[in-house]
Backbone as a ProteinNet text record, in pm:
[ID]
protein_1_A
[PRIMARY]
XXXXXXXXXXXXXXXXXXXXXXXXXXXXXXXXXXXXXXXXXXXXXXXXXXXXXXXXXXXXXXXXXXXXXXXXXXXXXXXXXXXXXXXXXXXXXXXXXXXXXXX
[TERTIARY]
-2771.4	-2736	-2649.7	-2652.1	-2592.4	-2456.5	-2458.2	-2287.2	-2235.7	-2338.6	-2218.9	-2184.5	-2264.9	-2230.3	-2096.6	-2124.5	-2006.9	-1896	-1861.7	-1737.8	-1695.3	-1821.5	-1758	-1692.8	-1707	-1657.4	-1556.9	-1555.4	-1423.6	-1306.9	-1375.2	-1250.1	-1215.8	-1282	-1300.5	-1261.2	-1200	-1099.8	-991.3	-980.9	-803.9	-805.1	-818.1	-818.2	-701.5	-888	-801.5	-669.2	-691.5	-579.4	-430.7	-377.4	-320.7	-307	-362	-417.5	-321.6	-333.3	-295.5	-118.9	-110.9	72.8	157.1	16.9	171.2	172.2	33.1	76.5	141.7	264.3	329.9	472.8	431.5	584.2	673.1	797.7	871.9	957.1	934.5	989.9	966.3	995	979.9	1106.1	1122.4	1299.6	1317.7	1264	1288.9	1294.4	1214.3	1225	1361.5	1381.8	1489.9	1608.9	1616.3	1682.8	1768.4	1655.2	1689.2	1697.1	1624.5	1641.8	1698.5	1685.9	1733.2	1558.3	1571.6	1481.5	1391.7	1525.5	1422.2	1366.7	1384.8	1339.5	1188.6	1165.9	1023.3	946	992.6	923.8	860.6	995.2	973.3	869.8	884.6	713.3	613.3	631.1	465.4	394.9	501.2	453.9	480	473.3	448.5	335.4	286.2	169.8	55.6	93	-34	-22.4	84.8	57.5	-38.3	-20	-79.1	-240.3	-234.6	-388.6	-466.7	-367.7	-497.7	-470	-367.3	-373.3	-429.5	-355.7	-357.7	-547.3	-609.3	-791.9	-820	-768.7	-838.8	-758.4	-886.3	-842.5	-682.8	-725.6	-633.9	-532.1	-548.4	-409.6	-320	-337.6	-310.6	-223	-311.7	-226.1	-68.2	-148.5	-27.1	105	87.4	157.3	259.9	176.9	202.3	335.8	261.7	371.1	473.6	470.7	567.4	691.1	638.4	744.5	838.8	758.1	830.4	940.6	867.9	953.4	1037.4	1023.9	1105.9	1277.8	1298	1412.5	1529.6	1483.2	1557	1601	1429.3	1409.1	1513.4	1534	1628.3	1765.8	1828.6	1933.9	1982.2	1845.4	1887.1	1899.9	1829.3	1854.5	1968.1	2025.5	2180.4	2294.4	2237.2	2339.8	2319.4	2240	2177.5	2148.8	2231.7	2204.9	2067	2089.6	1965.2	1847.8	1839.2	1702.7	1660.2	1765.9	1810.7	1746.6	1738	1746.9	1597.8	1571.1	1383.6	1303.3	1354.3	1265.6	1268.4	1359.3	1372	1250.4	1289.6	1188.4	1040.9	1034.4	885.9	815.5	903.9	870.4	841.8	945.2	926	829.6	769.9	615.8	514.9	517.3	386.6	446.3	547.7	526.4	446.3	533.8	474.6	370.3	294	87.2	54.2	90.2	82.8	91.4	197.6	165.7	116.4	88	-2.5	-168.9	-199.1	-294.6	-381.5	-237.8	-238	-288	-206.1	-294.5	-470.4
1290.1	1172.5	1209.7	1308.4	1362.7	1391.8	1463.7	1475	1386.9	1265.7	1143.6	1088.2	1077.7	1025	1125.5	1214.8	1306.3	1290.4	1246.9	1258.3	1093.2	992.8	874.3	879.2	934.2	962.1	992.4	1130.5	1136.1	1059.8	1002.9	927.4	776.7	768.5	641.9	670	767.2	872.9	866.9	930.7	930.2	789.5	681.5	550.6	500.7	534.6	486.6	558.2	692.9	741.6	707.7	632.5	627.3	456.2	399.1	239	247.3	346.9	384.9	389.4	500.5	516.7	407.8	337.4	197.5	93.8	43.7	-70.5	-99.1	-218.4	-262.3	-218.3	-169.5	-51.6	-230.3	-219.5	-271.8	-262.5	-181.2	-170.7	-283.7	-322	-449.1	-444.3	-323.7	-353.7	-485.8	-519	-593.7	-786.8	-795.1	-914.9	-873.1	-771.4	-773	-760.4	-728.5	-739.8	-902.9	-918	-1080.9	-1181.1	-1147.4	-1211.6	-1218.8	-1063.1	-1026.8	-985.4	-869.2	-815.8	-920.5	-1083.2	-1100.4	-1273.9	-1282.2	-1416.9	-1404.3	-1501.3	-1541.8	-1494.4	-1536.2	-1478.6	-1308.6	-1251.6	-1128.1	-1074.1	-1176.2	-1122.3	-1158.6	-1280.6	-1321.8	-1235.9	-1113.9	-1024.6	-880.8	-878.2	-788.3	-808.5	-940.3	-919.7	-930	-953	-969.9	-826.5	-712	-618.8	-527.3	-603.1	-516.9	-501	-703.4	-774.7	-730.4	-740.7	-762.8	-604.5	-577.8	-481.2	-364.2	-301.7	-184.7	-167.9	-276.7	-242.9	-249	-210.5	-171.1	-49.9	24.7	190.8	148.8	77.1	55.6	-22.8	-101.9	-135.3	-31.3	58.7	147.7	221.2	254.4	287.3	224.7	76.4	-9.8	28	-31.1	47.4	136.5	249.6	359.6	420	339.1	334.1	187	104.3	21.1	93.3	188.9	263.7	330.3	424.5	494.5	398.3	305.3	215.3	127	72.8	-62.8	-4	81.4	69.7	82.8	156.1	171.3	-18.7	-41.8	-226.4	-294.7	-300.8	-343	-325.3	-188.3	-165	-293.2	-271.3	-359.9	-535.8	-515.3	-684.5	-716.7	-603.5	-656.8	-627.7	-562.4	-561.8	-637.5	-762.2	-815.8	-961.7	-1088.5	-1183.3	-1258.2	-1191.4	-1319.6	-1230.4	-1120.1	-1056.9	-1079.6	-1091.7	-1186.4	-1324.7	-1390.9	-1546.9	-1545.7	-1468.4	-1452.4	-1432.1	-1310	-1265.6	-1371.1	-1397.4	-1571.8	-1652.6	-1703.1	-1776.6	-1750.2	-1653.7	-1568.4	-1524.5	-1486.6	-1426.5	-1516.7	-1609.5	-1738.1	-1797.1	-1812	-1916	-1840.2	-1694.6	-1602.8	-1641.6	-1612.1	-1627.6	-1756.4	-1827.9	-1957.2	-2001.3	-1956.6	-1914.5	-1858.9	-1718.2	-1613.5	-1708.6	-1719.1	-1837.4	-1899.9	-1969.5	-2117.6	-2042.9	-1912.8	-1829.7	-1794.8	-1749.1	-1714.7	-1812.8	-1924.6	-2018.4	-2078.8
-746.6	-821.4	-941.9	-984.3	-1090.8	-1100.8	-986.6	-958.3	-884	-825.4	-833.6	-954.6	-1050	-1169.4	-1262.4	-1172	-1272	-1206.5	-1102.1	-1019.5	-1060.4	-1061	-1102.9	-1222.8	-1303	-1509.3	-1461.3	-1345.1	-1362.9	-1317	-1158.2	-1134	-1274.7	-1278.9	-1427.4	-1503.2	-1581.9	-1661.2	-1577	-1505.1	-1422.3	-1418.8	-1389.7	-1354.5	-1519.9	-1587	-1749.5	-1773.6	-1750.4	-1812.7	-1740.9	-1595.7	-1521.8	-1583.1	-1654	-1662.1	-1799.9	-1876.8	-2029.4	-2009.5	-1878.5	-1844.8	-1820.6	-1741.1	-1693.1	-1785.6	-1890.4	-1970.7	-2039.8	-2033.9	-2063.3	-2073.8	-1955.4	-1897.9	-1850	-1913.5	-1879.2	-1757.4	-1663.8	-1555.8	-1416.6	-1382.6	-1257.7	-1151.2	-1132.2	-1042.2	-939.9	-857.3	-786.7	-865.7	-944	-1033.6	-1120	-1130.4	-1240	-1155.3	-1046.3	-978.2	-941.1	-915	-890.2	-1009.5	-1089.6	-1241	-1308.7	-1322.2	-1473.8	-1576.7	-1637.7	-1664.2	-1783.6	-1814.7	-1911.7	-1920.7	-1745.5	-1731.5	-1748.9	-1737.7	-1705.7	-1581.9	-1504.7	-1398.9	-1366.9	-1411.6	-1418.3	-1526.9	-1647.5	-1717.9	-1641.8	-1595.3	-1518.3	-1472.8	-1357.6	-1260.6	-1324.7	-1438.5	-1546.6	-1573.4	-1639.5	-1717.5	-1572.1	-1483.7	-1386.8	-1304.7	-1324.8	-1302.8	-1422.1	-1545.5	-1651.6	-1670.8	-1642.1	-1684.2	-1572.2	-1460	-1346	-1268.9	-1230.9	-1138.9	-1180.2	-1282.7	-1333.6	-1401	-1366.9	-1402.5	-1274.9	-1143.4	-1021.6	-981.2	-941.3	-886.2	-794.8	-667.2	-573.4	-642.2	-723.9	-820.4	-835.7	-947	-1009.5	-879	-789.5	-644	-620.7	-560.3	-540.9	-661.1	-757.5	-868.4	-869.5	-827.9	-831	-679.9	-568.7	-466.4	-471.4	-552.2	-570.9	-629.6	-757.7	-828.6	-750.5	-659.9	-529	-483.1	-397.3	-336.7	-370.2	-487	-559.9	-565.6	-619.8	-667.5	-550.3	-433.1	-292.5	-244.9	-292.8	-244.2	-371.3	-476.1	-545.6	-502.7	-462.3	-426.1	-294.5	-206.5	-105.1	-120.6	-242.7	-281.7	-324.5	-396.9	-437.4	-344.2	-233.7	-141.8	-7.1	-18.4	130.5	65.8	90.7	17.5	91.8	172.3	280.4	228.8	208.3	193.1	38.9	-50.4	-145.8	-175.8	-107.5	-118.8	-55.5	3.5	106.6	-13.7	-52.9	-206.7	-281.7	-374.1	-458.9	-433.1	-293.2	-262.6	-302.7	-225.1	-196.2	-357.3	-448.4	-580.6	-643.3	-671.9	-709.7	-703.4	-588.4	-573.1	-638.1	-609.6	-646.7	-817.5	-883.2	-1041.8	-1087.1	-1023.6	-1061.7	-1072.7	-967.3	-965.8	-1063.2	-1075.2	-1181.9	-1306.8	-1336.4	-1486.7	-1486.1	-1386.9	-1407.2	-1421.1	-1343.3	-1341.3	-1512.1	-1535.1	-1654.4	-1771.9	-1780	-1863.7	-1890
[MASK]
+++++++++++++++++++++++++++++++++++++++++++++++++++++++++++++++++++++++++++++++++++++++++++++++++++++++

């Protein structure tokens, strides 16, 4: 029982300390992509990566492989209008939750 409790501290430490790197990291490529880094929307899915994601282990994950992946996925947004105009859509509705979430 002991050294589960010690392995939980620790993962609960890497968690925080990984929780500590990303808050309020201004980075969002794919909203800023489509936005612009300083609409609205693109905070929404900032702060609901900050508030909500980044306090679950598997958040922090997601996160963590979004970074990987986003910016390849940005490139392709500015060069693909239909994949373009899918995202819009699609981002769009999730912000709009997200804020309304938020209140």
């Amino acid at each position: 029982m002991r050294d589960g409790t010690e392995v939980h501290a620790e993962l609960h430490r890497e968690a925080l300390s990984q929780l500590a790197a990303h808050a309020g990291d201004r980075r969002c490529f794919v909203a800023s992509a489509l936005w612009g880094s300083a609409d609205p929307r693109t905070d929404a899915l900032r702060a609901w990566r900050d508030r909500w994601l980044l306090k679950r282990r598997w958040g922090v994950a997601a996160v963590g492989l979004y970074y990987r992946l986003s910016p390849s996925l940005a490139v392709m947004v500015a060069r693909a209008p239909r994949l373009r105009a899918v995202l819009d859509i699609v981002l769009s509705a999730v912000a709009r939750q997200l804020a309304l979430w938020r209140e």
